[in-house]
FIZAFI-956563 format. One record per residue (C-alpha): residue in one letter; x, y, z. Coordinates in steps of 0.1 Angstrom, whole numbers, padded with zeros to 4 digits, always signed. Example, Ala and Ser with C-alpha at 12.3 -4.5 7.8 and 13.67 -1.06 7.14 Angstrom:
2
A+0123-0045+0078/S+0137-0011+0071/
***
This chain:
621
X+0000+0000+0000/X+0015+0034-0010/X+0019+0055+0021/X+0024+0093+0026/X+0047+0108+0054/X+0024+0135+0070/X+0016+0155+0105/X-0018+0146+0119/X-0022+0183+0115/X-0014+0181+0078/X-0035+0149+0075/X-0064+0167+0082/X-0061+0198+0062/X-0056+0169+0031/X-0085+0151+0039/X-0106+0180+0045/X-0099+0194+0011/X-0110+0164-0008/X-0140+0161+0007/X-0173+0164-0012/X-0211+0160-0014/X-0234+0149-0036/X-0273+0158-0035/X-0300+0154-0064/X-0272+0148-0086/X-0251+0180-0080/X-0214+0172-0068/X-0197+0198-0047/X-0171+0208-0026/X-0179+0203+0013/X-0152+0222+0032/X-0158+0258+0025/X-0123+0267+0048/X-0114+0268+0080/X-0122+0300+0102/X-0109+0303+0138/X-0077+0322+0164/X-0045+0306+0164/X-0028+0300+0198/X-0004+0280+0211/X-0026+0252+0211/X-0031+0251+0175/X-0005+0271+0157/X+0023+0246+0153/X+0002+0220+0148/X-0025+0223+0125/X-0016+0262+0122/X+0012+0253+0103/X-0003+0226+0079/X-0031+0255+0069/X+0003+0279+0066/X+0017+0259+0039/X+0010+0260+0001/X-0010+0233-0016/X-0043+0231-0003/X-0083+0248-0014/X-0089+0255+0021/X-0090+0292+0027/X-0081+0305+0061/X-0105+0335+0079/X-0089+0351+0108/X-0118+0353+0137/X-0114+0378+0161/X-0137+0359+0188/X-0140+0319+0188/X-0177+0323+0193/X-0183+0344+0166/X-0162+0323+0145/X-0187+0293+0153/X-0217+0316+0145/X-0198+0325+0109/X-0194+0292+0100/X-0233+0282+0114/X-0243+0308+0089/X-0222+0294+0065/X-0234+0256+0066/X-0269+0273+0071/X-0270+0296+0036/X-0260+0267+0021/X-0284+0246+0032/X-0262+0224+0051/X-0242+0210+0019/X-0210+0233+0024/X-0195+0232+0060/X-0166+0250+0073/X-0141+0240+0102/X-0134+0259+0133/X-0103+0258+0152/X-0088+0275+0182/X-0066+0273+0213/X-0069+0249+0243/X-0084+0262+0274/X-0107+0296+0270/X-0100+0294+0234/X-0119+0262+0232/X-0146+0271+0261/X-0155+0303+0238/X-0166+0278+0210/X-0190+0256+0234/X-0219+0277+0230/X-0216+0278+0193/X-0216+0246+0192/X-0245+0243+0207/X-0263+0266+0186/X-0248+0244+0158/X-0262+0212+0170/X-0298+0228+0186/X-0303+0241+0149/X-0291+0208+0131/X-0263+0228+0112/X-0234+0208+0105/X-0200+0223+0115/X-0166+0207+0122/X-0147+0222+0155/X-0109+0217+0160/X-0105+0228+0192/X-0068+0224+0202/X-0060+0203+0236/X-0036+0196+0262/X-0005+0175+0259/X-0014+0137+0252/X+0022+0124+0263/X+0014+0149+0297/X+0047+0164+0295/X+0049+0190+0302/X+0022+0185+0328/X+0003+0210+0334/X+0009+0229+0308/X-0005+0270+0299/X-0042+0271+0299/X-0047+0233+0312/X-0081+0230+0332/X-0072+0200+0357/X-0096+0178+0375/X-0080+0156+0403/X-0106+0130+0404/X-0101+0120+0362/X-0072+0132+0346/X-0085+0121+0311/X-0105+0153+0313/X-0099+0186+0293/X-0117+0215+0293/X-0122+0200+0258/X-0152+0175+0276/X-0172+0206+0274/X-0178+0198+0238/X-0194+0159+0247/X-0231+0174+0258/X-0238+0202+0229/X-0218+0178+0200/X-0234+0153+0179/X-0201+0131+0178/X-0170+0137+0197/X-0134+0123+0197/X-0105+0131+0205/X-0073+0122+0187/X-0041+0111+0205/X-0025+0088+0184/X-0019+0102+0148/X-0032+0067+0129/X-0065+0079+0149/X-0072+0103+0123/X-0086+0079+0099/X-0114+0066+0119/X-0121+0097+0138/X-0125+0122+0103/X-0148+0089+0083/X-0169+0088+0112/X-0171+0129+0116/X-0176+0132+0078/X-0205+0100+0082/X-0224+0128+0109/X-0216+0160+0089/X-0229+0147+0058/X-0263+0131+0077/X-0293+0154+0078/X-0306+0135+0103/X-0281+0140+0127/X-0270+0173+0116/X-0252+0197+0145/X-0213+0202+0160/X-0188+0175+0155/X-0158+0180+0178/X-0124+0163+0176/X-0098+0176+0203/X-0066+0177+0188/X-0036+0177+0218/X-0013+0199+0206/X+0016+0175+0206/X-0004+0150+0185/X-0010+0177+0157/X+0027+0177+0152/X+0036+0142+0150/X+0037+0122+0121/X+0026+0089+0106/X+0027+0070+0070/X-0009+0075+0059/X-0024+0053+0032/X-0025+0075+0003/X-0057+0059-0012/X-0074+0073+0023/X-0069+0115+0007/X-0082+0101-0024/X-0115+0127-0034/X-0142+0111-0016/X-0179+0120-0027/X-0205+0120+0006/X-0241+0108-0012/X-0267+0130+0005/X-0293+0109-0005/X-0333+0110-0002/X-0352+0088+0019/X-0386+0081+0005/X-0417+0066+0022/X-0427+0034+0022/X-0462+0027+0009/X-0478+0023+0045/X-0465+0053+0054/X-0478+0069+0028/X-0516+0051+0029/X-0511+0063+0070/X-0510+0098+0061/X-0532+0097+0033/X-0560+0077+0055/X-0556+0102+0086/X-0558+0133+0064/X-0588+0117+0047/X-0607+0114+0079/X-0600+0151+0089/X-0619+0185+0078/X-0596+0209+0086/X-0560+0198+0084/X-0534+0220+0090/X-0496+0220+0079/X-0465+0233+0103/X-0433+0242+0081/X-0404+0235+0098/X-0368+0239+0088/X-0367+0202+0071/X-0389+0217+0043/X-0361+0240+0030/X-0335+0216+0035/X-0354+0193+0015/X-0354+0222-0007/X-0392+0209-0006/X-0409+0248-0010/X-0424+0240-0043/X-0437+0204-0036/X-0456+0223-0001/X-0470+0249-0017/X-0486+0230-0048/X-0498+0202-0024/X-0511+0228-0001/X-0526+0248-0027/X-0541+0216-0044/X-0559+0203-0014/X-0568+0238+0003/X-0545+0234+0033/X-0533+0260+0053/X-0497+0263+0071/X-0475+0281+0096/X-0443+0286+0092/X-0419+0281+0119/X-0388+0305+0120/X-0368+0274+0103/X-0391+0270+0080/X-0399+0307+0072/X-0394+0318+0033/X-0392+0283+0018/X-0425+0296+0002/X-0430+0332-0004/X-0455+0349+0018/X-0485+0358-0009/X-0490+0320-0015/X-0526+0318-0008/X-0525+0292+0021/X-0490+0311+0040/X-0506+0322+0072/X-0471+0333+0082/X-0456+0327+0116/X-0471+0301+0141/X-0470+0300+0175/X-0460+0322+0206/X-0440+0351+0175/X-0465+0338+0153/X-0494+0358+0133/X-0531+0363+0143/X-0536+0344+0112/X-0517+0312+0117/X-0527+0310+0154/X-0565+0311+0148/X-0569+0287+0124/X-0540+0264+0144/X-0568+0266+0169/X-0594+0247+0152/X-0576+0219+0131/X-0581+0184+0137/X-0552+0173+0121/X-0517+0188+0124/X-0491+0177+0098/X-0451+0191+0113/X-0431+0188+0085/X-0396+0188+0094/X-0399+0203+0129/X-0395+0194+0162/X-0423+0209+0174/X-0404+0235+0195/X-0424+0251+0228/X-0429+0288+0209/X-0437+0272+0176/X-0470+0250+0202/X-0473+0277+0222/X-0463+0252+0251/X-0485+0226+0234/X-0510+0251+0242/X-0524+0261+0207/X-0542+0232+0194/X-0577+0236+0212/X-0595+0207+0187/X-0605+0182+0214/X-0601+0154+0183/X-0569+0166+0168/X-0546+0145+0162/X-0511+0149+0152/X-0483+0134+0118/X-0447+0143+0121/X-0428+0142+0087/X-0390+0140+0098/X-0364+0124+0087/X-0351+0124+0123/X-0366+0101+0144/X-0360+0115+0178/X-0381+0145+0165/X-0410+0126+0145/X-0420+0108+0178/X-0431+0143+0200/X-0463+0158+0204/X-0474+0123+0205/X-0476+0120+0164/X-0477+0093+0138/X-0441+0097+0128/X-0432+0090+0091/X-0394+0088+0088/X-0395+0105+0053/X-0380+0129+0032/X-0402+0160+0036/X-0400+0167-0004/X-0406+0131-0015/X-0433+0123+0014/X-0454+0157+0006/X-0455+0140-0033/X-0463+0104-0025/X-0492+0116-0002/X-0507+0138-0026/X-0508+0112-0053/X-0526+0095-0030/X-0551+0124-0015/X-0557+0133-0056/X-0567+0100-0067/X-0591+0099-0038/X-0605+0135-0048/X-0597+0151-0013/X-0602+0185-0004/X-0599+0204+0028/X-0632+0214+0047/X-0624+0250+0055/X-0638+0271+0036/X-0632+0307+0028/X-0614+0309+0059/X-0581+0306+0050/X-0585+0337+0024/X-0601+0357+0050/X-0579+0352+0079/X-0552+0362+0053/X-0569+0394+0044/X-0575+0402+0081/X-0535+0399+0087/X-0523+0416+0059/X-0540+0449+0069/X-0529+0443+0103/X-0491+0441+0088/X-0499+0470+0063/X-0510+0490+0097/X-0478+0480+0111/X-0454+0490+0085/X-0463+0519+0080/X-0470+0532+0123/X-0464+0563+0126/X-0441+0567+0157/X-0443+0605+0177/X-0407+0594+0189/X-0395+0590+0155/X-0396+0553+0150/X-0405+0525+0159/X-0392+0490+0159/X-0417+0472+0137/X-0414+0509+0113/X-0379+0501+0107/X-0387+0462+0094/X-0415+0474+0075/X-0393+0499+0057/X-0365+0475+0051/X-0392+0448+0039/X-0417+0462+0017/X-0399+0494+0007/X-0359+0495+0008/X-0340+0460+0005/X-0339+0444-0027/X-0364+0413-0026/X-0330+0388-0028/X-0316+0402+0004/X-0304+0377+0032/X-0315+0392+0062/X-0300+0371+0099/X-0318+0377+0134/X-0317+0353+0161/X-0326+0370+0192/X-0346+0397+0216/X-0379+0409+0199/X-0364+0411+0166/X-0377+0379+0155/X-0413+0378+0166/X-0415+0408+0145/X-0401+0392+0115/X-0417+0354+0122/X-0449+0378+0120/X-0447+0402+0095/X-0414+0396+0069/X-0428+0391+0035/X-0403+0367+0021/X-0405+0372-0017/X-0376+0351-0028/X-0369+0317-0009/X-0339+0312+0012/X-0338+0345+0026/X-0354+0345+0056/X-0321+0334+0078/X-0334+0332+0115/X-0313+0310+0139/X-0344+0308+0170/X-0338+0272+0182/X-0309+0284+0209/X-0318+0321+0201/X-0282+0329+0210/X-0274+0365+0209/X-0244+0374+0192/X-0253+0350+0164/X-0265+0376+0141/X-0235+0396+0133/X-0208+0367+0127/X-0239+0349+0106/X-0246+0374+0086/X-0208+0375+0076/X-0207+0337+0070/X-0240+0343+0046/X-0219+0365+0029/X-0195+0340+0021/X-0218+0316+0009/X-0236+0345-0010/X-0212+0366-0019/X-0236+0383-0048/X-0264+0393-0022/X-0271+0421+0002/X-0268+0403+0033/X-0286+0421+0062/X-0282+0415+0101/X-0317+0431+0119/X-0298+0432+0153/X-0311+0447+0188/X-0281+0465+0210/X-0284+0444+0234/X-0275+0414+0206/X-0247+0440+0196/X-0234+0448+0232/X-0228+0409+0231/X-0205+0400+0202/X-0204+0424+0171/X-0163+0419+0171/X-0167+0399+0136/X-0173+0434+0119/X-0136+0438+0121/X-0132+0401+0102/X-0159+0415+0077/X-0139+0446+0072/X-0109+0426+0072/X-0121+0399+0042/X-0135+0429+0023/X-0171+0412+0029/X-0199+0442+0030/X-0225+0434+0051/X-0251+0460+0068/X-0260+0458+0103/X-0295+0474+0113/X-0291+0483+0154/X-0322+0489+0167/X-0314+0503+0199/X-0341+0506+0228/X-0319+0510+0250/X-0319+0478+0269/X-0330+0437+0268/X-0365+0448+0265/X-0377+0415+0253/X-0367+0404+0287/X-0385+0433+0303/X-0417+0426+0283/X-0419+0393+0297/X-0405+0405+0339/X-0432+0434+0332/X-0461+0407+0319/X-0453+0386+0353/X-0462+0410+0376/X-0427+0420+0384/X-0415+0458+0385/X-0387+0470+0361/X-0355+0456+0372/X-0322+0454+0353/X-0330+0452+0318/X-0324+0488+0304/X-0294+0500+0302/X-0295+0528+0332/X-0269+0540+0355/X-0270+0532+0393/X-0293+0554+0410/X-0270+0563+0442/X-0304+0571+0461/X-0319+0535+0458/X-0291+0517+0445/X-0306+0500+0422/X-0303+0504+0381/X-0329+0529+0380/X-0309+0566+0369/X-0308+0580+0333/X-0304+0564+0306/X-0268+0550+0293/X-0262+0565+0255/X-0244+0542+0233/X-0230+0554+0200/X-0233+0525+0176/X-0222+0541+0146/X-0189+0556+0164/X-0181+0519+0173/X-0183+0511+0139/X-0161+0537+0127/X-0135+0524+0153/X-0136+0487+0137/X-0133+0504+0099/X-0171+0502+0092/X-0189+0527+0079/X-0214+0542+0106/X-0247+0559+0101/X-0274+0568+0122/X-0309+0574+0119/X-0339+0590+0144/X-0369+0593+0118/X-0384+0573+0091/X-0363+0600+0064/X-0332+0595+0084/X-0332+0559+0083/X-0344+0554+0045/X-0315+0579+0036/X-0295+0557+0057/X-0303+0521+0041/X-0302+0539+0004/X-0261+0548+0012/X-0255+0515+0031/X-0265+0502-0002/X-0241+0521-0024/X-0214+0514+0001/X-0186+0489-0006/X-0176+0478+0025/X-0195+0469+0058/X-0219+0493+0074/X-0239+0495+0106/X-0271+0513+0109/X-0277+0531+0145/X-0312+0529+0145/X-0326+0547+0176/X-0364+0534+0180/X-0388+0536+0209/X-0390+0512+0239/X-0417+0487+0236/X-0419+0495+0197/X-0424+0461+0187/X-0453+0439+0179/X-0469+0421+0208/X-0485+0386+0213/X-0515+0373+0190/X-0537+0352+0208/X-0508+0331+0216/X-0494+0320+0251/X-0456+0305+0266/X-0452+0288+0296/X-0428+0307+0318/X-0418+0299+0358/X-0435+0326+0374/X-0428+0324+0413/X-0459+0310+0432/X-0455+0325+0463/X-0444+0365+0465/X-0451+0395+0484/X-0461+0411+0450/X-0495+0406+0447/X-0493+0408+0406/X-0468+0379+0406/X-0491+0358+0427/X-0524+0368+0403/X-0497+0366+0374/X-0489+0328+0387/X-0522+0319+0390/X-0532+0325+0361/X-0502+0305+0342/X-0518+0276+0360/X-0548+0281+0347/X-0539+0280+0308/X-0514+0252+0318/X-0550+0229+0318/X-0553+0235+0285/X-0519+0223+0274/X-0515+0191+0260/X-0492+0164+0286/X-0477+0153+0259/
***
């Protein structure tokens, strides 16, 4: 067998490059590059493999390891999980910054690779710079971190290891089913040794994405349930645009008169003015969606896992009878909300079943509901869009401006936490597919700066637009400077309300007073965060990472703003000032939150009390 002489750190970066997928017949390349901070954990090792001439794999200095997980979730995201990129870092707090991201990776199903650099295998020198200890098991790392939030983990300390540990990552990456953060820890003297790898194992290998269709029981299950119901009702998850399965939902839904809700995965895999979109569903979702939601007898999830604020805390579905199918090519998922699971492609399943619902001559019972509870909501987002705010602006202004008047209609625009996105689950108007970019299953803030730059990499040909609260700013904005630094323009909308006033929203609706959610000074007479008003310059802190800054006060300000942002050629942030509590508010929805039972605050107790009382009409299961 003809071997190659290689580090395990250059073993990787030649396996990584000749790696590639195949889906519906279209071949490409898998490993977009490798994004990360070098330390001494890393930059010997696999630092210096990427450092050295013959490889595809471009490099993209991170200036937070975070953020660097949330560029290359956007990535893998934009692409609709079939280009990944790797993410690498230091041992120690290097690695630790990178846990959270990886859990936003796996919570999301978003395939990305981390390389987290780790302590010495041979344990000399012992301990070394940054090693975490723990006396009671010394095989542990700060690396183990990774075990909970990744979908496979390994850790290499042998450098033959490499071979099993990258087929099986690739075997989890490449699986939709599985899809999140796969982790190998790489001790730093490991990356550097070497080993006579098989040559035939860098050999261009093509990962087969491949469709899983329904058996004919499954699809006679659907079909017969579906059959029996009058008012069946569709959920669009996130599987339906990885499925790239848009068109087969909306002729099927259109077809049989079936409404559906889209979920903020699913969001924008059909455009809004289909005529059975009922936009958002569930706790950010639309008046619209959550009515009719109310009265079906047969739910249909198609690739979601039925998430508490997409069932309201299994709280919307008030049909005594209805009954529940989950489409999902993951099992784990297909089995909640006690559904008929089909273990299906979303795309093929959606086609099978209405073969079967069109030979039988089935049409939906409900009416001219659907087109009238459509009507009803797109006045009520008309209203919105255009609110006139005697601040200046308001929250939902600035979306409705950017929506319907100033972004081209093939603009990616990210969000993933705060108000922001029950806004844009309720009202956005998605006119082109694939982008509506909302990461909501971990709603981790800081997410939508770094995501928006790793959409741009994937798209380098579209706007791509963060919609970003300051309180999601204030958290991790620091991959502006790597957008500035690639030459990747991206705009960043800021509205600022001075403060987490999602969070207040929700402390306010529980009966509790104000408390530490606005950004305030300390009142020296009560000591409590109660004084005037912190002002934050967002623009100015643009300017100081080589961004252009703008700002904006009034509807005129702000669309004079977005019209230069637009012309500009490298990255620009948008300091939006708009009114506290500016944004939309609930629509006959409800969440299940902890309120304290017993407090001397007479609204917590009524507040309390009340949470138990909708709790009865939750499903158990």
């Amino acid at each position: 067998m003809e071997t190659v002489r290689l580090t395990v750190g250059q073993a990787i970066v030649k396996f990584l490059d000749n790696q590639f997928v195949e889906f519906d017949g279209k071949v490409e390349k898998f490993v977009g590059g490798v994004i990360g901070i070098f330390g001494h954990g890393v930059v010997v090792g696999l630092g210096e493999a990427l450092a050295a001439p013959g490889h595809g794999l471009t490099f993209i200095q991170a200036k937070n390891e975070q953020g660097a997980g949330h560029v290359a979730i956007g990535y893998a995201k934009q692409n609709n999980r079939r280009k990944i990129m790797a993410v690498t870092s230091s041992i120690g707090p290097g690695a630790l910054n990178m846990v959270t991201a990886a859990g936003t990776a796996t919570v999301n199903h978003i395939p990305v690779l981390f390389l987290p650099g780790d302590v010495f295998a041979d344990r000399q020198p012992d301990p070394v710079l940054q090693q975490l200890e723990v006396p009671h098991d010394y095989t542990i790392s700060a690396n183990d971190a990774f075990r909970p939030v990744s979908r496979y983990f390994d850790r290499i300390t042998r450098p033959e290891q490499v071979m099993t540990a990258f087929l099986h990552a690739m075997s989890v990456l490449t699986d939709p089913a599985q899809g999140g953060a796969v982790t190998i820890a790489l001790p730093q003297d490991v990356q550097g040794e070497a080993y006579d790898y098989p040559v035939e194992f860098f050999d261009q290998r093509i990962h087969h994405i491949e469709r899983r269709p329904p058996t004919s029981a499954q699809t006679s299950r659907v079909a017969d349930l579906i059959k029996a119901s009058k008012k069946p009702y569709i959920i669009c998850g996130g599987g339906v645009r990885y499925s790239e399965a848009g068109r087969a939902l909306a002729d099927f839904c259109k077809k049989f008169g079936v409404p559906f809700g889209e979920t903020q995965a699913g969001k924008g895999s059909v455009p809004w003015d289909h005529p059975c979109n009922l936009s958002g569903i569930g706790v950010t979702g639309s008046l619209a969606a959550n009515r009719l939601a109310k009265e079906a007898d047969l739910v249909i999830g198609v690739g979601t896992r039925f998430g508490d604020f997409t069932t309201c805390s299994k709280w919307l579905f008030q049909n005594p009878r209805v009954k529940f199918i989950a489409i999902n090519i993951a099992t784990f998922d297909a089995y909640k909300m006690n559904a008929e699971p089909i273990i299906a492609d979303a795309k093929l399943t959606l086609a099978a079943v209405g073969r079967a619902l069109g030979a039988a001559g089935y049409h939906a019972n409900w009416g001219e509901a659907i087109a009238r509870a459509r009507e009803e909501w797109s006045r009520e987002v008309d209203s919105l869009y255009t609110q006139e705010d005697p601040a200046g602006l308001s929250q939902i202004r600035v979306i409705g401006e950017l929506n319907d008047v100033l972004l081209p209609k093939n603009a990616v625009v990210v969000s993933g936490s705060g108000s922001i996105p029950s806004d844009m689950q309720r009202t956005w108007r998605t006119r082109v597919a694939g982008t509506y970019h909302m990461e909501y299953g971990f709603s981790c803030m800081g997410y939508e700066i770094a995501a928006t730059l790793g959409c741009k990499l994937a798209m380098p040909e579209r706007e791509c637009v963060a919609i970003v609260g300051d309180g999601a700013y204030t958290m991790l904005h620091t991959e502006l400077l790597t957008a500035v630094q690639e030459g990747k323009k991206i705009i960043v909308v800021v509205c600022d309300n001075s403060g987490f006033q999602c969070i207040d929203n929700l402390q306010h609706s529980q009966g509790i007073a104000h408390f530490a959610n606005e950004w305030r000074a300390r009142d020296p007479e009560t000591g409590l965060l109660a004084g005037d008003q912190v002002p934050v310059d967002f623009a100015k802190n643009a300017e100081s990472w080589g961004a252009l800054g703008l700002r904006a006060r009034t509807v005129e300000e702000f669309r004079k703003a977005v019209r230069r942002a637009l012309r500009a050629k490298r990255p620009v942030v948008i300091h939006a000032r708009v009114s506290p509590k500016s944004m939309t508010q609930g629509y006959e929805s409800w969440w299940r939150v902890g309120t304290a039972e017993v407090s001397a605050n007479p609204q917590v107790v009524r507040a309390a009390r009340e949470m138990k009382d909708e709790l009865k009409k939750a499903r158990k299961f």
